[in-house]
One Martini backbone bead per residue (centre of mass of N, CA, C, O) as a GRO file, in nm:
protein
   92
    1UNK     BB    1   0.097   0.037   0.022
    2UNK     BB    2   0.069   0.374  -0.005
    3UNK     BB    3   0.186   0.586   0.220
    4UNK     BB    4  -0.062   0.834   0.120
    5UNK     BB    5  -0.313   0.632   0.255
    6UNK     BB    6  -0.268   0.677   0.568
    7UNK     BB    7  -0.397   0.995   0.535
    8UNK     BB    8  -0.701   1.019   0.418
    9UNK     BB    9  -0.831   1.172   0.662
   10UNK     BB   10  -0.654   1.462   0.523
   11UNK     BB   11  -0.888   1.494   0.280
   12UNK     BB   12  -1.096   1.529   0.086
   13UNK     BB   13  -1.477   1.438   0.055
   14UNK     BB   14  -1.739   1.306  -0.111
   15UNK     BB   15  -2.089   1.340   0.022
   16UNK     BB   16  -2.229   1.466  -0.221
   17UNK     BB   17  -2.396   1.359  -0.562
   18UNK     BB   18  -2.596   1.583  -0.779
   19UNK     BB   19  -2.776   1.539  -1.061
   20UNK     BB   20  -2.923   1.570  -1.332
   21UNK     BB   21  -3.196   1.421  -1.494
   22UNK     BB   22  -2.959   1.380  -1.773
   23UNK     BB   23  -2.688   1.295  -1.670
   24UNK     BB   24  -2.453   1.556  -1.751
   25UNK     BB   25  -2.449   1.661  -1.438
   26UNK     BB   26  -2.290   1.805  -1.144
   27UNK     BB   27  -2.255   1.784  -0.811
   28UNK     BB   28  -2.022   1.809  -0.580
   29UNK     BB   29  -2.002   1.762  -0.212
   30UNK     BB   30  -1.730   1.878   0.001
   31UNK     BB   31  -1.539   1.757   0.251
   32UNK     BB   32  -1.315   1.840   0.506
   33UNK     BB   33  -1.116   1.811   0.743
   34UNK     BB   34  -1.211   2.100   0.890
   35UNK     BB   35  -1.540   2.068   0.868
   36UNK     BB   36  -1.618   2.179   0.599
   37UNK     BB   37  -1.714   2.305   0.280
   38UNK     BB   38  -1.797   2.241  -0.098
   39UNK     BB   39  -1.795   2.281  -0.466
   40UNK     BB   40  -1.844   2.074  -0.778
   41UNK     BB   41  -1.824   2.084  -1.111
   42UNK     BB   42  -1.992   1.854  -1.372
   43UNK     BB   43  -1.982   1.666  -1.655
   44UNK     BB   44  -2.096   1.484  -1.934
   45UNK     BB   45  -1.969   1.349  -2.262
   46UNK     BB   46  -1.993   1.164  -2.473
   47UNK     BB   47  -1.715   1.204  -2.635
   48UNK     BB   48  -1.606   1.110  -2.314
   49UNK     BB   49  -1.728   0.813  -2.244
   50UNK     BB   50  -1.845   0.899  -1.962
   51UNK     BB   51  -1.666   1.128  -1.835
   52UNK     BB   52  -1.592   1.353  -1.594
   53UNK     BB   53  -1.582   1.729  -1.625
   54UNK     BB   54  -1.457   1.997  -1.507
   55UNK     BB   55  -1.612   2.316  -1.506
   56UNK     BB   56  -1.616   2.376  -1.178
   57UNK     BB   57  -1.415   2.540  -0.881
   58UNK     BB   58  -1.554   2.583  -0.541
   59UNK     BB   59  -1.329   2.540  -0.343
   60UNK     BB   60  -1.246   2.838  -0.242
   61UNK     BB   61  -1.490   2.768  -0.073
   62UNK     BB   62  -1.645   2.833   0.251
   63UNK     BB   63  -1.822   2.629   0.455
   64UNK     BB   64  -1.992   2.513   0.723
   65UNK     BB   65  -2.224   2.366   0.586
   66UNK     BB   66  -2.374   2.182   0.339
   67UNK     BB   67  -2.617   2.369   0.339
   68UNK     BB   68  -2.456   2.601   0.220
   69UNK     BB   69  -2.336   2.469  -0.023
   70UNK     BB   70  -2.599   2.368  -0.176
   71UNK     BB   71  -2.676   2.707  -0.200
   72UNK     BB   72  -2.426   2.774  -0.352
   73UNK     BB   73  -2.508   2.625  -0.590
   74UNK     BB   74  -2.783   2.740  -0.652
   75UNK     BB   75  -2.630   3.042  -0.701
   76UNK     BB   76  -2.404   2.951  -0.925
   77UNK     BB   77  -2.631   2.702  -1.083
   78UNK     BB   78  -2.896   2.749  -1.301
   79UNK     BB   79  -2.939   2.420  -1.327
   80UNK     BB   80  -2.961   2.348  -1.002
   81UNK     BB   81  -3.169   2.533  -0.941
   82UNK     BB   82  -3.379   2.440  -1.108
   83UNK     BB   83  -3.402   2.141  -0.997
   84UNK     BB   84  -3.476   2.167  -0.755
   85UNK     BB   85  -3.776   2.311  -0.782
   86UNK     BB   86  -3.816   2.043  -0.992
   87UNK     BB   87  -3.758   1.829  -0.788
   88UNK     BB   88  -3.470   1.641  -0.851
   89UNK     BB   89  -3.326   1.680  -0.623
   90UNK     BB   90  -3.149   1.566  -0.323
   91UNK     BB   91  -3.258   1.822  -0.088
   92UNK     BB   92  -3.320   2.015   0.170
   0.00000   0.00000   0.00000
């Protein structure tokens, strides 16, 4: 096993992941090891074998809880907030 595997604690990880309803974008909530949160945006399209593609990198912004990360994807991605709206996304 590599050394920087026994690490993992110290990384961020993705705690949810919410697609739009034809499943060609995403956001990402990503929890922080400081107990932060952030988001980020990504694509599929058929001409990238259906590969994820990061196309918006919110990472620089930090919130307090996911529910605070989650309201700043609906105001930063007209799309996702779009979703929320007409029930599509699973969203406090």
């Amino acid at each position: 096993m590599p050394q920087h595997d026994s690490h993992r604690h110290d990384r961020a990880k993705v705690i949810k992941s919410l697609e739009d309803a034809d499943g060609f974008r995403c956001v990402d909530i990503i929890e922080r090891p400081d107990g932060t949160f952030s988001f980020k945006e990504f694509r599929r399209d058929p001409e990238d074998a259906g590969r994820w593609t990061l196309v918006g990198d919110y990472s620089h912004s930090s919130y307090s809880t996911k529910d605070d990360a989650l309201r700043a994807a609906a105001t930063n991605l007209a799309w996702f907030s779009a979703s929320i709206k007409s029930g599509r996304e699973d969203t406090p």
